[in-house]
C-alpha positions in Angstrom: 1.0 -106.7 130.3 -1.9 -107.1 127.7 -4.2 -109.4 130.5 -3.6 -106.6 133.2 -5.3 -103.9 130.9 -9.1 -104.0 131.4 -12.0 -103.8 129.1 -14.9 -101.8 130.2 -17.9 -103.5 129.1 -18.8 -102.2 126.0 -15.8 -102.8 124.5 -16.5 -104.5 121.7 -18.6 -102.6 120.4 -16.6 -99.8 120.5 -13.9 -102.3 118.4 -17.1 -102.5 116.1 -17.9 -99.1 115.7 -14.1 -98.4 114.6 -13.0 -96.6 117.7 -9.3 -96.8 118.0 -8.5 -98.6 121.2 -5.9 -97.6 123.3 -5.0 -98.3 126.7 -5.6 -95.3 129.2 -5.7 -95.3 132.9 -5.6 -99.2 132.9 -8.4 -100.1 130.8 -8.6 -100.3 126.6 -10.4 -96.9 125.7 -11.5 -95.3 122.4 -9.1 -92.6 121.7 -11.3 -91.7 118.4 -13.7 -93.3 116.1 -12.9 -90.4 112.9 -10.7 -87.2 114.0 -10.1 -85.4 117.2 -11.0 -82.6 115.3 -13.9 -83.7 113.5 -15.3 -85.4 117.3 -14.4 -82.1 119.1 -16.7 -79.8 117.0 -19.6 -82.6 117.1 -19.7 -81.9 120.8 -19.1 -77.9 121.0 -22.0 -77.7 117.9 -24.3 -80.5 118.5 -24.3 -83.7 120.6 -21.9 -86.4 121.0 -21.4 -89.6 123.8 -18.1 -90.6 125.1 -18.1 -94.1 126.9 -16.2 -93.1 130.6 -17.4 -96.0 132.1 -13.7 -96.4 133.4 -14.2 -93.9 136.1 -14.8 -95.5 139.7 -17.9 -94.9 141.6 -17.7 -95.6 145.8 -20.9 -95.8 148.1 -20.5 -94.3 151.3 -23.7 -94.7 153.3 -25.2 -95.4 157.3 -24.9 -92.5 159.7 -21.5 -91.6 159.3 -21.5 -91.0 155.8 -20.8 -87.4 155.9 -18.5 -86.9 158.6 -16.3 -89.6 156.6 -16.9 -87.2 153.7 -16.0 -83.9 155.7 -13.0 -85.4 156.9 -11.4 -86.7 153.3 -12.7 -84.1 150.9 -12.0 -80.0 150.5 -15.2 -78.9 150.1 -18.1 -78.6 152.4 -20.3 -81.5 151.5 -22.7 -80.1 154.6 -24.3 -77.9 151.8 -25.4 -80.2 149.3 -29.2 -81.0 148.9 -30.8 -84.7 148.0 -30.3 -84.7 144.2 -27.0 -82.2 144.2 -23.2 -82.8 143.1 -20.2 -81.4 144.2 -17.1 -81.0 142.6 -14.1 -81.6 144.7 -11.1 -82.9 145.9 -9.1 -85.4 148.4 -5.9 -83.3 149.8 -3.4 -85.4 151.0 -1.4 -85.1 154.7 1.6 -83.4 153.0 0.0 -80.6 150.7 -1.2 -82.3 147.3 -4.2 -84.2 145.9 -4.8 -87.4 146.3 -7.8 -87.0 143.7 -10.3 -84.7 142.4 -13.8 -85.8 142.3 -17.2 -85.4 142.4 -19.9 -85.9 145.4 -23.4 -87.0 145.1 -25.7 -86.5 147.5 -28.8 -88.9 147.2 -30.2 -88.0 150.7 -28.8 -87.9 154.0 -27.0 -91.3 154.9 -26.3 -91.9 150.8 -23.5 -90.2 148.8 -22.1 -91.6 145.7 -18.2 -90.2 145.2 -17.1 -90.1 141.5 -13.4 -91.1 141.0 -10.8 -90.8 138.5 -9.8 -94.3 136.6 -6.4 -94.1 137.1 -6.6 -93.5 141.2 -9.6 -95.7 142.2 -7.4 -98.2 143.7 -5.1 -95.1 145.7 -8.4 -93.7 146.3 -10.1 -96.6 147.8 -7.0 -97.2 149.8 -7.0 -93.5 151.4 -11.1 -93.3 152.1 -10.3 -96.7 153.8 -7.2 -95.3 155.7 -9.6 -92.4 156.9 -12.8 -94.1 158.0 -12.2 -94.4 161.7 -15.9 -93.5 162.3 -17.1 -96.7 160.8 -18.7 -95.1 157.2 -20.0 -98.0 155.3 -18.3 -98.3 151.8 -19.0 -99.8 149.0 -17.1 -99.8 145.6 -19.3 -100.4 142.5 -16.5 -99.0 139.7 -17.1 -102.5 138.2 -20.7 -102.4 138.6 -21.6 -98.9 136.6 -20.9 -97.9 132.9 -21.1 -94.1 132.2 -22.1 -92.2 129.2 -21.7 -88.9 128.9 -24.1 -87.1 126.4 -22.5 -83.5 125.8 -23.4 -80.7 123.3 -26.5 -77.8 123.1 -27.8 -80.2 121.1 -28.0 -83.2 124.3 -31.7 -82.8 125.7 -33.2 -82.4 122.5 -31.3 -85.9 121.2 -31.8 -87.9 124.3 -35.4 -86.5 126.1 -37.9 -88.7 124.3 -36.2 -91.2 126.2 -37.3 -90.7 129.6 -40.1 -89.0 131.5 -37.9 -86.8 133.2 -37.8 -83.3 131.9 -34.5 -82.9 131.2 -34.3 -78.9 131.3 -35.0 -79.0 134.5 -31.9 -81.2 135.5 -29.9 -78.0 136.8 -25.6 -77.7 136.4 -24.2 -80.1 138.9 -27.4 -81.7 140.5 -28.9 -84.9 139.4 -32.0 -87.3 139.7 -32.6 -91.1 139.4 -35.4 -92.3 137.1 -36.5 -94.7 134.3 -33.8 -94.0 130.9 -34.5 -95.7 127.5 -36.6 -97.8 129.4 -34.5 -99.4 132.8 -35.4 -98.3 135.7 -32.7 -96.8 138.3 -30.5 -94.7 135.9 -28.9 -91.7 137.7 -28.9 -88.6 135.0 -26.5 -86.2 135.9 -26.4 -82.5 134.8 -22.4 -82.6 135.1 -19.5 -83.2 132.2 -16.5 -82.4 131.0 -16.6 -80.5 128.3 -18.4 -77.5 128.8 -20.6 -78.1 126.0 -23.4 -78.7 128.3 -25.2 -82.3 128.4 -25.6 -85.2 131.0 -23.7 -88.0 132.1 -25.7 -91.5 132.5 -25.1 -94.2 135.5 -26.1 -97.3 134.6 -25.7 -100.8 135.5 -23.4 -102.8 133.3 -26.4 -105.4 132.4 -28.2 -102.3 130.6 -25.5 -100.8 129.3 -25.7 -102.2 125.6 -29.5 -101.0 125.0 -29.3 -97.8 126.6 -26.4 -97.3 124.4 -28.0 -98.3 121.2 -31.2 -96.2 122.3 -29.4 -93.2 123.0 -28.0 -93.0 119.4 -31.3 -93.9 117.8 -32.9 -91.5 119.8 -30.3 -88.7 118.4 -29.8 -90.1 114.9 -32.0 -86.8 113.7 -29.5 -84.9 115.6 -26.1 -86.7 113.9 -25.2 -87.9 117.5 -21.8 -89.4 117.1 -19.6 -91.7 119.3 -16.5 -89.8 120.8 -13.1 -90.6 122.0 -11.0 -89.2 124.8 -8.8 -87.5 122.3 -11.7 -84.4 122.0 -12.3 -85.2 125.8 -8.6 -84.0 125.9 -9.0 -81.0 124.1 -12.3 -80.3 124.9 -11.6 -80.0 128.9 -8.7 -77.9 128.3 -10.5 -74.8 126.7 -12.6 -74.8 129.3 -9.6 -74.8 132.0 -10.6 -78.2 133.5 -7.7 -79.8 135.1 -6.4 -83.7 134.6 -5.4 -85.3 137.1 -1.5 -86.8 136.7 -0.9 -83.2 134.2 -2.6 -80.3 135.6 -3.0 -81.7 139.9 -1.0 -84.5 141.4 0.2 -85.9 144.9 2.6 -82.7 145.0 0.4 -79.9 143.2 -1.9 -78.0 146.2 -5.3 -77.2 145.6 -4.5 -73.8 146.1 -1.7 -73.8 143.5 -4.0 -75.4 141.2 -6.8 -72.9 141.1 -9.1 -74.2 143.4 -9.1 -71.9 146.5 -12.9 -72.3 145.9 -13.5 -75.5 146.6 -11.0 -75.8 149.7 -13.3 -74.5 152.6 -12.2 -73.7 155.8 -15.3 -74.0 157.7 -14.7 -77.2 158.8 -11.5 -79.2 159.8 -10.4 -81.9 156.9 -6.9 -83.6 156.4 -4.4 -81.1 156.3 -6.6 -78.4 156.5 -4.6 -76.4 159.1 -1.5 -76.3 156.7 -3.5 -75.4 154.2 -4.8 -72.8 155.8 -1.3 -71.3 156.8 -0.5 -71.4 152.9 -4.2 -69.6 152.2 -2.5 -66.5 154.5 1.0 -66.9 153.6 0.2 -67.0 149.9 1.0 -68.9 147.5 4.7 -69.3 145.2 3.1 -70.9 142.2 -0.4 -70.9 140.6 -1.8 -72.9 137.3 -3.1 -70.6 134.7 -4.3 -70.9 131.3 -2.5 -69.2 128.5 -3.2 -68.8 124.4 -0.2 -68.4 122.1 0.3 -65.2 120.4 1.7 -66.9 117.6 1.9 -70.8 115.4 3.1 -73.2 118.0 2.1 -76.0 120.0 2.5 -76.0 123.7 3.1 -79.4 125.2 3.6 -80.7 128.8 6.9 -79.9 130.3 8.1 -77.9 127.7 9.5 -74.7 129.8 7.2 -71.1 130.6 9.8 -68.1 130.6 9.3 -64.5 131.2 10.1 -61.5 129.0 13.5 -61.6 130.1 14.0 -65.2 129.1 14.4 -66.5 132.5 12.5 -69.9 133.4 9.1 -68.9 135.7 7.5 -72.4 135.2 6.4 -75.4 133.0 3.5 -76.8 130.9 1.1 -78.9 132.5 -1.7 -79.7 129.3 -1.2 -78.5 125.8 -2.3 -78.8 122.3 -3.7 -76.6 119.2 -7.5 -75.6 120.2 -10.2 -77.3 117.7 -12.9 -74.3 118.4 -9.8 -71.2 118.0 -7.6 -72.4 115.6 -4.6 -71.4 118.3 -2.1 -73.5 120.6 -3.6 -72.8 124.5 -2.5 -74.5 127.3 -2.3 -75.0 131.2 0.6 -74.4 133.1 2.3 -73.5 136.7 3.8 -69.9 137.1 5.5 -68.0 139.8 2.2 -66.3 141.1 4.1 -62.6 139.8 3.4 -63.6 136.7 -0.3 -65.5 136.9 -2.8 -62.4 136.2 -4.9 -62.5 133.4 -2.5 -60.2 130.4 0.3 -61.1 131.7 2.9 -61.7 128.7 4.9 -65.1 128.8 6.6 -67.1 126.3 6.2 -70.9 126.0 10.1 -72.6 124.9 9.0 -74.6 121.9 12.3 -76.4 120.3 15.0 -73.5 121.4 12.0 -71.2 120.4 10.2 -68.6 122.5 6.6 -68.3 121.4 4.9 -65.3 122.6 1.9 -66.0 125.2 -0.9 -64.6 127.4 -2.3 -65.4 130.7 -5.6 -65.7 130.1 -8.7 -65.5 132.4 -10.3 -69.2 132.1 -12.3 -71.0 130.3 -9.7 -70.6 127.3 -12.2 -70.6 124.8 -15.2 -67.8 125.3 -18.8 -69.0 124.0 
């Protein structure tokens, strides 16, 4: 079991740093370096980097780049601009998600499609199943380390080291230029935290330095090293689902909140059925709740009504570092998903009072 877990290729430095290893999504990750709560403020008050150089990266290029895109993913990559991103998602043929993900445009016969860890090898699979126009693919997953830089506090730590004004780098578009001095870096105005901050492309061979020069850079700024433990808790504040809790092969993207980036202006796998579920309407919907009193929500554990009577279950739970409540994600019957609603979450034979809350969780 131990030689099938991979190491991404800072790993040890990570061992170095003290970051507890675990293994997550088939690699050996830092889960923490000091506490999850400790890691989760860093990020929400000033700046921290998390190593998700697990994630997998595709190429899809050469003229049929786009309609290979247009078929597989939700939302209408027709829009995006050279230098954009696009958050989305693969639907499946019977009414789930294969993956969510994120497109970058680079110009018009180059994408770049950023994949979750644990599905690059389902993923790679179904873009492969799909490309009967002839696409050209590439997968670089092993190729890339990513570091995300989140917190206000990002552009001021990282800009002296590049020319590129980071302010300018809008929410969701991106550019390529020279970072702590290699050339070629994507910089990304995207994350997962909504801390604000960028996430950094670069090619494994680079990795180490630009590492090292990002935390000099933002030593005057206490830039700290963080572990997917705040990544955890900082995503669910903000609403953000995880693939494998919050969206899976049997969750819709409908269901899961995200009508708005399922568009029905062109035709995509199993867009007709989705459509008929878009009119119908649909039975069960993800929300976000905060407890009303001490309690921990965790996945599974049962959502009832007033009366007591089972309407759904915990997806993603835990006790929010920035409210000083339990919160959570979970699927409802759709009668009881509007923002006020009154639920109770079934925490050891107890009923713990909740709310339905309009997302993000936690309010800036």
């Amino acid at each position: 079991m131990e030689d099938s877990i991979k190491k991404i290729q800072l790993n040890d430095l990570h061992v170095a740093l003290g970051g507890k290893m675990v293994p997550f999504a088939g690699y050996n990750m830092p889960v923490r370096y000091s506490s999850d709560i400790e890691e989760h403020k860093t990020v929400r008050e000033g700046v921290g980097v998390f190593d998700v150089s697990h994630m997998g990266e595709f190429m899809v290029t050469g003229p049929h780049a786009l309609e290979l895109i247009q078929k597989v993913t939700s939302n209408d990559a027709s829009k995006l601009v050279n230098g954009q991103a696009q958050y989305s998602c693969f639907p499946n043929d019977k009414g789930g998600i294969v993956d969510d993900l994120i497109v970058y445009k680079f110009e018009d016969q180059k994408y770049m499609l950023v994949v979750n860890a644990s599905n690059i090898d389902k993923d790679w699979a179904w873009i492969n199943q799909n490309n009967t126009m002839g696409a050209h693919l590439k997968n670089i997953s092993d190729q890339l380390s990513l570091f995300a830089v989140q917190g206000p506090k990002a552009i001021e730590a990282v800009q002296s080291l590049t020319s590129v004004n980071l302010s300018e780098v809008k929410f969701y578009h991106f550019t390529v230029g020279e970072f702590a001095g290699v050339q070629d870096v994507i910089i990304s105005g995207t994350g997962y935290t909504g801390a604000g901050g960028f996430e950094i492309y670069v090619k494994n061979e680079h990795a180490e330095n630009v590492w090292k020069a990002i935390f000099e850079a933002g030593k005057d700024f206490n830039i700290k090293p963080i572990g997917l433990g705040a990544r955890d808790t900082l995503r669910m504040e903000m609403g953000y689902c995880l693939y494998g809790n919050d969206i899976n092969d049997e969750t819709s993207p409908l269901e899961a909140g995200l009508g708005w980036i399922t568009k029905f202006t062109k035709d995509f796998v199993n867009s007709e059925n989705l459509k008929k579920q878009k009119e119908a309407g649909v039975e069960k919907k993800l929300v976000g709740f905060i407890l009303n009193e001490r309690g921990i929500p965790r996945a599974h554990y049962p959502i009832v009504n007033e009366a007591g009577e089972v309407i759904g279950e915990v997806t993603s739970g835990t006790q929010s570092p920035s409210m000083g409540v339990g919160i959570g994600l979970g699927y409802v019957q759709t009668a009881f998903s509007s923002p006020g609603t009154k639920i109770a979450i079934a925490i050891r034979n107890k009923y713990i009072p909740a709310t339905v809350e309009k997302l993000p969780l936690y309010k800036k």
